[in-house]
C-alpha positions as CSV (number, residue, x, y, z in Angstrom):
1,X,59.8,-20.3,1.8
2,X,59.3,-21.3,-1.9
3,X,55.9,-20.4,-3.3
4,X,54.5,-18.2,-0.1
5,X,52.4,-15.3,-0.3
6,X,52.8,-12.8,2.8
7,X,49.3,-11.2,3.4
8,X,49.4,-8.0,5.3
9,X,46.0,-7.5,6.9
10,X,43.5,-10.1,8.5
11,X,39.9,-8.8,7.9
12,X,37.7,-10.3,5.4
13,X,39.7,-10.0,2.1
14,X,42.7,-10.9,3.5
15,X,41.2,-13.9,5.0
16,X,39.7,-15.1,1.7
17,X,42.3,-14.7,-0.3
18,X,44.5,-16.6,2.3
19,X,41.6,-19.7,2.1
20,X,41.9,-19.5,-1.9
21,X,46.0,-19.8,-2.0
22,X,45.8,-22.6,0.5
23,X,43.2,-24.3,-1.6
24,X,45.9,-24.3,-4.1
25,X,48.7,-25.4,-1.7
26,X,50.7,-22.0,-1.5
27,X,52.4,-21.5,1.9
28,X,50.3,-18.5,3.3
29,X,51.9,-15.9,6.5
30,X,49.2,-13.6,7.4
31,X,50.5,-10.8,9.1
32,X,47.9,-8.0,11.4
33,X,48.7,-5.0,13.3
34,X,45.8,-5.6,15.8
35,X,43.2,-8.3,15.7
36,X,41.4,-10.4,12.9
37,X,38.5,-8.3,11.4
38,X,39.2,-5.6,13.3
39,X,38.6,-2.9,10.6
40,X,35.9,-2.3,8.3
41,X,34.7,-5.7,8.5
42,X,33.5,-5.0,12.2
43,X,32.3,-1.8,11.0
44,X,30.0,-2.8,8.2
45,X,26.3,-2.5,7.5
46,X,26.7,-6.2,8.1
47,X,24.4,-6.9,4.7
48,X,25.2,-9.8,1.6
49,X,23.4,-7.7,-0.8
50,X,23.5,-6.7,-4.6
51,X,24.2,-3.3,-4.5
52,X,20.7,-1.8,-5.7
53,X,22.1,2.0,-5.9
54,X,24.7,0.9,-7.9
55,X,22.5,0.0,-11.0
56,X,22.0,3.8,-11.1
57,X,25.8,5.0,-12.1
58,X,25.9,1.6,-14.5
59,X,27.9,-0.7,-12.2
60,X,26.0,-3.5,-13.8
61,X,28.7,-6.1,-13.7
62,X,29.5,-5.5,-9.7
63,X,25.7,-6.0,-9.2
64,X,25.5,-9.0,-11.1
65,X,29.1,-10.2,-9.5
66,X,27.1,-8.9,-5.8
67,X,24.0,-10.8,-6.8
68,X,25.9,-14.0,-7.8
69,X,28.2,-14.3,-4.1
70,X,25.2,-13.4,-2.5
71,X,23.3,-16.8,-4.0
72,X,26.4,-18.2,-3.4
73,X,26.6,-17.7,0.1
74,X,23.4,-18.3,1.5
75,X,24.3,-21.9,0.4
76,X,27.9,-21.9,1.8
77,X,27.2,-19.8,4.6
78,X,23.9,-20.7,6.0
79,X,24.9,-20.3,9.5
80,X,25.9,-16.7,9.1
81,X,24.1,-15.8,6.1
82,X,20.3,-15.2,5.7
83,X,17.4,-14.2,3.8
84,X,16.1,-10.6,4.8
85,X,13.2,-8.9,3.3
86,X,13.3,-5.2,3.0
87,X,11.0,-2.6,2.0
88,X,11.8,0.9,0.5
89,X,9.3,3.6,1.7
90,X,8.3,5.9,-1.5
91,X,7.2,9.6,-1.8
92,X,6.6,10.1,-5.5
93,X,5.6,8.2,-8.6
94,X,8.5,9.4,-10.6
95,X,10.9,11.3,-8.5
96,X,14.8,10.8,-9.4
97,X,14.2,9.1,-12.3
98,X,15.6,11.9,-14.7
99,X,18.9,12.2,-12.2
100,X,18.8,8.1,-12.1
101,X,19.2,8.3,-16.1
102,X,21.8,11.4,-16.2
103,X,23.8,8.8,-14.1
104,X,23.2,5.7,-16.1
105,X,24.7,7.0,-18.8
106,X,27.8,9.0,-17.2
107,X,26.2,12.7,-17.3
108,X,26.9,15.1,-14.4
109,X,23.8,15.6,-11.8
110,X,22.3,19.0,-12.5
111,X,22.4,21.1,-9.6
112,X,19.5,20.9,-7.2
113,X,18.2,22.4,-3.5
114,X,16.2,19.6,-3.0
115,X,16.9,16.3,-2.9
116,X,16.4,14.1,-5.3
117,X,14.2,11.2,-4.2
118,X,13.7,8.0,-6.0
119,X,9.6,7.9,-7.3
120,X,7.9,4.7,-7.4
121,X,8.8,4.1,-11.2
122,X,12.7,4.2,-10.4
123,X,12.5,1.7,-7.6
124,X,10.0,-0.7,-9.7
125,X,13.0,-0.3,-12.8
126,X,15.9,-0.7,-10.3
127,X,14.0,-3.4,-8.4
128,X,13.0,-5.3,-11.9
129,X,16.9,-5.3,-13.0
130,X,17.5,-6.6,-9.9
131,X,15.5,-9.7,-9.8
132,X,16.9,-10.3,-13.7
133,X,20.4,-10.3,-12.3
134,X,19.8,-12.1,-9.8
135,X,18.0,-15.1,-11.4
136,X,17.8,-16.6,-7.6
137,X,14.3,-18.9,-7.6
138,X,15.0,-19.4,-3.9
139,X,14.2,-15.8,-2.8
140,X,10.9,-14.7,-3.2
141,X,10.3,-11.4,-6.4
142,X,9.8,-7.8,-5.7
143,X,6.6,-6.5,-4.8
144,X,4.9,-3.0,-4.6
145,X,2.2,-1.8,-2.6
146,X,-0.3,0.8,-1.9
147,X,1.1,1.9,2.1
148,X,-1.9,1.1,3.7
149,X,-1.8,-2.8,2.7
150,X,-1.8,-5.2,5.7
151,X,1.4,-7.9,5.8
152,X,4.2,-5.1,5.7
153,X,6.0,-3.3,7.8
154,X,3.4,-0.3,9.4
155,X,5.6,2.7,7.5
156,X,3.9,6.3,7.4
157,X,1.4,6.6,4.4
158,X,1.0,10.0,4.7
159,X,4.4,11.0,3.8
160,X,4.9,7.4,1.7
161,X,2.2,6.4,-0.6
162,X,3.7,3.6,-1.8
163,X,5.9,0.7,-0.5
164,X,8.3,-1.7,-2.5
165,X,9.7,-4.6,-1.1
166,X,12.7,-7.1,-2.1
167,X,15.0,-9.7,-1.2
168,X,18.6,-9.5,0.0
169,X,20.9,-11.2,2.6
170,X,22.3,-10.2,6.2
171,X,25.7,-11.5,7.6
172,X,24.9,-10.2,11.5
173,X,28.7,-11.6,12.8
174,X,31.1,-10.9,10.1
175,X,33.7,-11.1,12.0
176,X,32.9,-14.9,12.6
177,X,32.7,-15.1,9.2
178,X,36.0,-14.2,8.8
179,X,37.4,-16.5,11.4
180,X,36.0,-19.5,9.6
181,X,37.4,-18.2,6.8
182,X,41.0,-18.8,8.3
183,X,39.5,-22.1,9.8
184,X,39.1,-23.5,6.1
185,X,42.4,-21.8,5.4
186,X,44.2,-23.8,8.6
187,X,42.4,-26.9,7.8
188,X,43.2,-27.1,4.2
189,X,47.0,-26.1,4.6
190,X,47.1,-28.8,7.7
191,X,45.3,-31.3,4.6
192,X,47.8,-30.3,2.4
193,X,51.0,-30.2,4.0
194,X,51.4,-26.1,3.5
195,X,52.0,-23.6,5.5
196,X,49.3,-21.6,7.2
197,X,50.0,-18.8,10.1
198,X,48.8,-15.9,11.5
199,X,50.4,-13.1,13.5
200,X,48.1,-11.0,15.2
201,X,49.1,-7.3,17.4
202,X,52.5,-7.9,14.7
203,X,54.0,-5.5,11.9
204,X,56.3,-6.5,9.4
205,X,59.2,-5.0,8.1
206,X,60.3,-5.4,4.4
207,X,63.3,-4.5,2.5
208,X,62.2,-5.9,-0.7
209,X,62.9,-9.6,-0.2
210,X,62.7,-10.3,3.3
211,X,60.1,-9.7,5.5
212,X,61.0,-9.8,9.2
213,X,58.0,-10.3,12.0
214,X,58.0,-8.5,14.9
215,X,55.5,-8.2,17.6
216,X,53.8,-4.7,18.1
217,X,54.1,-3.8,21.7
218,X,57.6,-5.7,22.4
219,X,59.6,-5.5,18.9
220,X,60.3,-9.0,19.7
221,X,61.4,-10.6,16.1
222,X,58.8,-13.4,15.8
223,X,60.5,-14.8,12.4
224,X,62.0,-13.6,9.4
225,X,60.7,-14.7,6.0
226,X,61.3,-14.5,2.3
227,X,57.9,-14.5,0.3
228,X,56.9,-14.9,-2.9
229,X,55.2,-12.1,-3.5
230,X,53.5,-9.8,-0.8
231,X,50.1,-8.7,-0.6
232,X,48.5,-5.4,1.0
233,X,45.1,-6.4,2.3
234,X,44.7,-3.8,5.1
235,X,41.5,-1.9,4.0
236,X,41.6,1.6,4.9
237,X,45.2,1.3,6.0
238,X,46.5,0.5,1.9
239,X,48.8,3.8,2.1
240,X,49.5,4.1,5.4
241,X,50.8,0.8,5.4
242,X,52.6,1.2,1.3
243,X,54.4,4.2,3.6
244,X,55.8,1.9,6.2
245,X,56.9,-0.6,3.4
246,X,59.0,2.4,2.3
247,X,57.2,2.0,-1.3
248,X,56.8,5.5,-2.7
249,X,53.6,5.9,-4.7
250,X,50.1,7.9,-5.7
251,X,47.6,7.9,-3.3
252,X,45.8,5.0,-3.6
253,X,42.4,5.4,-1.1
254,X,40.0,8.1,-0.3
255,X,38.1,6.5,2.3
256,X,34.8,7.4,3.4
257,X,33.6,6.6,6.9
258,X,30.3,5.2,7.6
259,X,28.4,5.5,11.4
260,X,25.7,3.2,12.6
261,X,23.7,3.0,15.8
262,X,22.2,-0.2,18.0
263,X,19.5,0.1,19.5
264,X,16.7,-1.8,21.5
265,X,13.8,0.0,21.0
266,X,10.7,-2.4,22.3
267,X,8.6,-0.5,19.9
268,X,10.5,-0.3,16.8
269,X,11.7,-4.2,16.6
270,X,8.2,-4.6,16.9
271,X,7.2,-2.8,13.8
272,X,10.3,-4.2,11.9
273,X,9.0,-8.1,12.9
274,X,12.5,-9.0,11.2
275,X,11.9,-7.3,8.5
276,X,14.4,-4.4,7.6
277,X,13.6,-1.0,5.8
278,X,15.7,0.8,2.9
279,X,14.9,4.2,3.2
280,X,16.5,7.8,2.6
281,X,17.4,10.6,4.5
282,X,16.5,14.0,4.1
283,X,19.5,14.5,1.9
284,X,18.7,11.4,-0.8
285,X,21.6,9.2,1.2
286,X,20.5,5.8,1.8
287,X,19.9,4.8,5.2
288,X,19.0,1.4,6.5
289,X,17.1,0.3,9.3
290,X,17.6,-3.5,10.0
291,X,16.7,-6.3,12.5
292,X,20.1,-7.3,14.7
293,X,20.1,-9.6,17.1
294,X,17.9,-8.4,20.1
295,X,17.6,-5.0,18.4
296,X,17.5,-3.0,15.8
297,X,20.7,-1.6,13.8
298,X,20.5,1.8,11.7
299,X,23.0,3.6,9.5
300,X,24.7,4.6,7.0
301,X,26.4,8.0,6.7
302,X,29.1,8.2,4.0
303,X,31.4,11.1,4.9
304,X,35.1,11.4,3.4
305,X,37.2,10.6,5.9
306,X,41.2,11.3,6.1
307,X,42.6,10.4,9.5
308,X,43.5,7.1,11.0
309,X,40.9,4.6,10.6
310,X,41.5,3.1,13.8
311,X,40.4,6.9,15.1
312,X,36.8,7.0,13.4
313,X,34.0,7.5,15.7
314,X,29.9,8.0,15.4
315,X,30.0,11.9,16.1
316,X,26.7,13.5,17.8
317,X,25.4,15.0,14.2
318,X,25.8,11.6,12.4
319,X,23.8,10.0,15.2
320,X,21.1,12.6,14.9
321,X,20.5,12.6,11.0
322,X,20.0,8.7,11.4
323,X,17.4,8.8,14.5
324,X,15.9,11.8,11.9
325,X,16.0,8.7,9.6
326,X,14.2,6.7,11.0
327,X,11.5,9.3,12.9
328,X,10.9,10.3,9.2
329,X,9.1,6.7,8.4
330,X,8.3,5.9,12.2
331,X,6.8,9.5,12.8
332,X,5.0,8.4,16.0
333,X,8.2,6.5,17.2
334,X,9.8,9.3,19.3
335,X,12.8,7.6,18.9
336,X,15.9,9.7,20.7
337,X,19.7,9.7,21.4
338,X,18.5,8.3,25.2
339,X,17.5,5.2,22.8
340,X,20.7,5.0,21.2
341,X,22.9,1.5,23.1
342,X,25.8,1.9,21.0
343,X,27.1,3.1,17.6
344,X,29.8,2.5,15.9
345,X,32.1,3.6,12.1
346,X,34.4,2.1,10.0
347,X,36.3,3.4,7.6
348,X,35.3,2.1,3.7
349,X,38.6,1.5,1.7
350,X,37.3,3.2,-1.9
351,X,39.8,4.5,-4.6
352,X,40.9,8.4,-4.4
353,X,38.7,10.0,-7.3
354,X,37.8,13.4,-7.8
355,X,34.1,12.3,-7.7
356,X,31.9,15.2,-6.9
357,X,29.8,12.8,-4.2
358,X,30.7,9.9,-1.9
359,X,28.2,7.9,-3.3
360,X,29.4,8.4,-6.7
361,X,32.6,6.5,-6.3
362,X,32.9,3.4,-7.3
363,X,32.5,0.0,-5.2
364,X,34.5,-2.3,-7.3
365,X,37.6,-3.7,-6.5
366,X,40.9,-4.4,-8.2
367,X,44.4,-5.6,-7.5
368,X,47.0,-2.8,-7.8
369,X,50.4,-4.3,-8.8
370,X,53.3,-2.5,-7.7
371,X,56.1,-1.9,-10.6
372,X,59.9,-1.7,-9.4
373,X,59.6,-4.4,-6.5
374,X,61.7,-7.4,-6.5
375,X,59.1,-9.4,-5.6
376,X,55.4,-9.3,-6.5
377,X,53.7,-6.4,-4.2
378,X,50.2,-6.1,-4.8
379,X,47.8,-3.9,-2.9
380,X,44.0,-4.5,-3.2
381,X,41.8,-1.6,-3.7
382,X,38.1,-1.8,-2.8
383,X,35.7,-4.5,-1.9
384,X,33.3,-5.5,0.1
385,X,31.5,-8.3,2.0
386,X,29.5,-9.6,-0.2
387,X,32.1,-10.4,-3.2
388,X,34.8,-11.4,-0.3
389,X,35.1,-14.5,-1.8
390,X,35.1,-13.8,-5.9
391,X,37.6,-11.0,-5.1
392,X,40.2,-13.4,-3.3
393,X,38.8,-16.0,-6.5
394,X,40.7,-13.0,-9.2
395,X,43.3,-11.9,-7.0
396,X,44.8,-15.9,-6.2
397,X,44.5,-15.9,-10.1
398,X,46.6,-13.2,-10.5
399,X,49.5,-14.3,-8.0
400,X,49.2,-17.7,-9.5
401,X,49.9,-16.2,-12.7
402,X,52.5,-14.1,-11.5
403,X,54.4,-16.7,-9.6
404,X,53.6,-19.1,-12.4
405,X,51.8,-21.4,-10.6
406,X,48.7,-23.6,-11.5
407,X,45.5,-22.2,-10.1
408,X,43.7,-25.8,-9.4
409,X,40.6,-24.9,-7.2
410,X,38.4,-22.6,-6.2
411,X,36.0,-22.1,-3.6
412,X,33.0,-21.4,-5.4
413,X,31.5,-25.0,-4.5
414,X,32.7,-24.9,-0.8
415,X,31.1,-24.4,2.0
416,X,32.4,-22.1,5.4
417,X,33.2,-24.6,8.4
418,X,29.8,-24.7,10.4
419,X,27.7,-24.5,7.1
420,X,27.9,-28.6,6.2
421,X,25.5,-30.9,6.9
422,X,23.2,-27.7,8.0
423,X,19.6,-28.2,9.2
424,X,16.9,-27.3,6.1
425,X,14.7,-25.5,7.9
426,X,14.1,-23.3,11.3
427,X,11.9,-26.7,12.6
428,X,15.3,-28.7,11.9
429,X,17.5,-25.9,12.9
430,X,15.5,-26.3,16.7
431,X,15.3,-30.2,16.8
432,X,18.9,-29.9,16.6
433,X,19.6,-27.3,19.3
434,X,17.3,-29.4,21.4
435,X,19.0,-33.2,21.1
436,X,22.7,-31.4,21.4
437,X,21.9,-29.6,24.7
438,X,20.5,-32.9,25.6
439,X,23.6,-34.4,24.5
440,X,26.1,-32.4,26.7
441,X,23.7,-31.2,29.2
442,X,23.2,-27.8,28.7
443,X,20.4,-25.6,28.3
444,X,19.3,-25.0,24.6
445,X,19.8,-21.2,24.9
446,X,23.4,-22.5,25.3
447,X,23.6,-24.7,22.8
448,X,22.0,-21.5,20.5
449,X,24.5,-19.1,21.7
450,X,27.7,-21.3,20.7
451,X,26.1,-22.6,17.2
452,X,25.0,-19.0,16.0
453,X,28.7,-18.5,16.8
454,X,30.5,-21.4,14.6
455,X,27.2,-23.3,13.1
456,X,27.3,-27.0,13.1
457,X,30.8,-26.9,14.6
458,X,29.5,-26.6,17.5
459,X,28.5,-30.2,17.7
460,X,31.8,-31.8,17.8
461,X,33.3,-28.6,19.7
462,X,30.3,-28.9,22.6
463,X,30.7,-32.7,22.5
464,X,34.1,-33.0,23.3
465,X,34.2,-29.8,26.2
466,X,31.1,-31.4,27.9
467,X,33.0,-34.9,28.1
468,X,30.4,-36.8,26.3
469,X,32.9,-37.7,23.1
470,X,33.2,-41.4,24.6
471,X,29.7,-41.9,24.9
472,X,29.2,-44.0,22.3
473,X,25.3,-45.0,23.8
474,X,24.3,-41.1,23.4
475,X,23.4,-39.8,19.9
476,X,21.9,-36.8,18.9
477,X,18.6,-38.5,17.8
478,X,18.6,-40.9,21.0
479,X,19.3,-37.8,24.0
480,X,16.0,-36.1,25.9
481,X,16.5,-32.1,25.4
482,X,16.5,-30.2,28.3
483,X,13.7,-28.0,28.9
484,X,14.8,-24.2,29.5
485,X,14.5,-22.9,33.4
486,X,15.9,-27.0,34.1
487,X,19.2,-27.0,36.2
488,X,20.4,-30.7,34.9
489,X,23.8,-29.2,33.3
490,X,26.5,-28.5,35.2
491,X,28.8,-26.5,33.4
492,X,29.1,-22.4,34.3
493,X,27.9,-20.4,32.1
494,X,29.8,-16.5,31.6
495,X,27.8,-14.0,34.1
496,X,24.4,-12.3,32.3
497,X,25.4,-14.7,29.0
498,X,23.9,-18.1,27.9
499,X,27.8,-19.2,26.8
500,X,29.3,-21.6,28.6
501,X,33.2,-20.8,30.4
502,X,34.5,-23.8,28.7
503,X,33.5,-22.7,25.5
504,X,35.8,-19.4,26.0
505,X,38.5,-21.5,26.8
506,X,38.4,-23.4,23.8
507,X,38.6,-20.1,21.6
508,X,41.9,-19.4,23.5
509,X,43.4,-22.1,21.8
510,X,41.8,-22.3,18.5
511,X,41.1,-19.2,17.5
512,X,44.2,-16.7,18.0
513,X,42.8,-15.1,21.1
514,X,45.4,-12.2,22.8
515,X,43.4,-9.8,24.2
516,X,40.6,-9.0,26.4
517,X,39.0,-7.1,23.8
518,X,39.0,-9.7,21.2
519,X,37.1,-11.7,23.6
520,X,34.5,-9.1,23.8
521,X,34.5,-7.4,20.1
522,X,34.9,-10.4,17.6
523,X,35.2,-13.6,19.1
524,X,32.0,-13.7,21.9
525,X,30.5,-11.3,20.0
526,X,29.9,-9.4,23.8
527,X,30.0,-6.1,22.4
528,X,26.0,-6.8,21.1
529,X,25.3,-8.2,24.7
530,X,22.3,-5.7,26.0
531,X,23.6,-5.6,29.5
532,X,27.4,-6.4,29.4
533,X,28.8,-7.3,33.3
534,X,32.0,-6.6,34.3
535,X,31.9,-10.0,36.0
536,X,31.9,-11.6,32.8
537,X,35.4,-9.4,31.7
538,X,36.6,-10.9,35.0
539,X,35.6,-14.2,34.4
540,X,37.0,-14.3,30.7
541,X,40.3,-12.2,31.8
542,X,41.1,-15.0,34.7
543,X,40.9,-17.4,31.6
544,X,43.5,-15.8,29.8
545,X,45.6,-15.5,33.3
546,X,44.8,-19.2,32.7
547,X,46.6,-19.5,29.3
548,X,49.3,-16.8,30.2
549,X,48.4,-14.4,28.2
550,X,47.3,-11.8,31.0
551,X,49.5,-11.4,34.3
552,X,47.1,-11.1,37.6
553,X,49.0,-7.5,37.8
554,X,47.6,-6.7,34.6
555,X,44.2,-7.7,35.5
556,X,42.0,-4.8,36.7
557,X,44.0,-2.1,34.0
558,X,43.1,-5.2,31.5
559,X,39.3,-4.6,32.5
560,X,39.6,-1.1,33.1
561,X,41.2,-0.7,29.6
562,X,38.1,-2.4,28.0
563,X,35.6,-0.8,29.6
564,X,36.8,2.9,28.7
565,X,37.0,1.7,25.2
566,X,33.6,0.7,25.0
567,X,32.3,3.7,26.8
568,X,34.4,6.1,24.2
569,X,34.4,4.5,21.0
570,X,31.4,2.6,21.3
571,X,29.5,4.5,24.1
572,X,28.8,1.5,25.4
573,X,28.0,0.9,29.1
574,X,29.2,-2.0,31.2
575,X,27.0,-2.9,34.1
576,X,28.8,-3.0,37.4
């Protein structure tokens, strides 16, 4: 294929670097060993922030990049991305500040027994420069406050004096934002008249100018192609997957691996009211406690990590140095493992340094050309969520460039399929719910469900399931809403789940749906259900028996097979 890029990998850099070379009209093969955003992406802190720490070791052009994609996508992205206010308990007034400044300027830390926590003067400096970068007037400022001031979340004032509070962003289903990333991508290529494919649970074997598809679990050959140039997007994976490409080279990544825990404590989404908290640990790490869906998500640990990626797992002593977390700020919480309804860790994909601390290396990213091939080989080093989209921005530049082609758009002014046309406000947001449940009879949890899956998408994808597409007399101003508890719609909803079984089907055929699993983990978003039935995995693996994808032999091992995954990697629970 002349001017096509091979991407290896499908999580969220390798998605939005796929959307920016079919903006310009490049033939794009994407090519994953499992599922779309099945790595880091799913394993995230699931924030669209700055990078407030980073200000501290002088990574002022990544915050100000951070800070700029953040703005960015809270307009693009409003139906995945939005404003969250967190607050940053404080012990001292001018704790860390010395050991702040020793790393401003590149000096080593001086050796300590204690940690060093940030006083009230650091977070006030780090907190002013990041407001400056930001220049966001649609965010409300920093504040600070004496502890014991009403309007913010109840923290401890006996161990924290002092509370600051800012603003930053929260994507809570990233990996839906990566699927509308490849939405754009198909939509622009089927615009175009390019090229645009994905092959999911596939590998790819490459002897320097051909690149020949097979699937995973059969070796069937799928197709054989000749790119353009090739691009290693796989995240943790970069050198694991350089060594199956049979290119020789330094190592590249030193991964560290970050565990997180979901909980629904009654108590402690109460105190949070949506809010989130940015505290610290006993040992100075970072740790964030955060609103999430019908809980409350906690984490990060940052812990250098060396095996496979796909093997990382929340160990018993991570978990209980982030309940210590959070007991530190909540003392009269009494919150426990028991609390604990699952946890998960990803793997982050940072450059191999000799840094003496995790949190010392850096959180940029690059493109790493490979010399020697005789094609383009790149791999791509770093990155993160929030700069997604400014990092596929430079890298399309730099395969342009390389392949001597014009780079003639960008997607800085473009917003994510389900983001156009979006409600202003939460009164809109509602109105909206209410006249589209009306409009294809269903209740409005339902219609909530689908649309905080794929935004205002799920007008015309609810419209044309429920059969009310040639209804020409029914608009969404004109229909009656249907009251919740009211049993006028009449299509099935999946057992213990406001989604309705027709929607499911849909994402079958639109949305590169193989497995059971990527049902449950990034595509229904099941895996954050409180009380997951195994009814619904029945009901969703008879659909894919449906679209022969599962054999009614393979059924119940199906099932089986997801539910001892959840229980082992997530410890998850499915109800029986």
């Amino acid at each position: 294929m002349p001017n096509s890029v091979l991407i290896l990998g499908a999580g969220i850099n390798g998605a939005a670097l796929a959307r920016e070379l079919a903006l310009n009209g490049v033939d794009v093969v994407i090519v994953e060993r499992r599922d779309i955003a099945c790595g880091a992406t799913a394993y995230s802190s699931r924030l669209i922030h700055g990078g407030l720490r980073y200000l501290e070791y002088g990574e002022f052009a990544l915050v100000r990049e951070s800070l700029g994609e953040r703005t960015r996508l809270l307009t693009l992205a409003p139906h995945f991305v939005h404003p969250l206010r967190l607050f940053i308990p404080v012990h001292h007034r001018f704790g860390g500040l010395m050991a702040a400044a020793r790393r401003f300027f590149g000096l080593k830390d001086r050796p300590s027994k204690k940690p060093l926590h940030r006083g009230l003067w650091t977070v006030r400096l780090g907190l002013w420069l990041y407001d400056h970068y930001a220049r966001d007037p649609t965010l409300p400022k920093r504040k600070s406050h004496c502890t014991t001031e009403s309007g913010i979340v109840p923290i401890d004032p006996a161990k924290y004096p002092w509370t600051c509070e800012f603003s930053d962003a929260q994507v809570v289903f990233p990996e839906r934002f990566t699927l509308a990333l490849l939405e754009d991508a198909r939509q622009l290529a089927a615009k175009q008249g390019s090229r645009f494919s994905i092959h999911t649970y596939s590998e790819a074997a490459w002897d320097g100018r051909t690149a020949t598809i097979r699937q995973s679990a059969t070796h069937e050959a799928l197709e054989t192609i000749e790119p353009s140039a090739v691009v290693n997007a796989t995240g943790a994976w970069v050198d694991r997957t350089l060594q199956s490409l049979g290119m020789i080279q330094n190592r590249l990544l030193g991964g560290t691996k970050g565990s997180h825990f979901i909980t629904g404590h009654a108590r402690l989404q109460a105190l949070l009211d949506g809010r989130a908290v940015y505290t610290e640990a006993t040992d100075g790490r970072p740790v964030f406690i955060l609103p999430f869906v019908k809980g409350t998500l906690v984490g990060t640990t940052d812990v250098p990590f060396d095996g496979d990626p796909e093997t990382a797992v929340a160990t018993p002593q991570e978990l209980d140095y982030l309940i210590a977390a959070v007991n530190e700020v909540f003392p009269n919480l009494g919150l426990t493992t028991a609390d604990i309804e699952l946890h998960y860790a990803g793997v982050r994909p940072l450059p191999f340094t000799d840094a003496k601390t995790t949190a010392a290396i850096t959180r940029r990213h690059w493109m790493e050309e490979h010399r020697g091939s005789p094609v383009p080989c790149f791999s791509i080093i770093g990155g993160k969520l929030t700069t997604c989209r400014s990092l596929a921005e430079e890298a399309a530049n730099t395969i342009l460039e390389r392949l001597h082609l014009p780079h003639t758009a960008n997607s800085r002014q473009r917003p994510l399929p389900g983001g156009e046309n979006y409600p202003a406000d939460e009164e809109a947001l509602h109105w909206s719910w209410q006249q589209l449940a009306a409009r294809c009879q269903l209740p409005v949890e339902s219609v909530e469900a689908v649309w905080k899956l794929c935004g205002t998408r799920a007008i015309a994808i609810l419209t044309q399931l429920c059969g009310r597409s040639s209804n020409a007399g029914v608009s969404l101003r004109e229909a009656q809403p249907v009251a919740e508890g009211e049993s006028r719609h009449s299509h099935p909803l999946l057992a213990g789940t406001s989604l309705p079984i027709v929607y499911s089907r849909w994402l079958i055929d639109h949305e590169w749906v193989t497995t059971l699993g990527d049902f449950v983990e990034r595509r229904l978003m099941l895996l954050y259900q409180p009380s997951l039935r195994r009814e619904c995995l029945e009901q969703l693996a008879d659909l894919l028996i449906e679209a022969g994808k599962l054999s009614v032999t393979e059924k119940q091992s199906a099932i089986n097979a997801v539910v001892r995954r959840l229980q082992t990697h997530f410890g998850k629970r499915v109800v029986a």
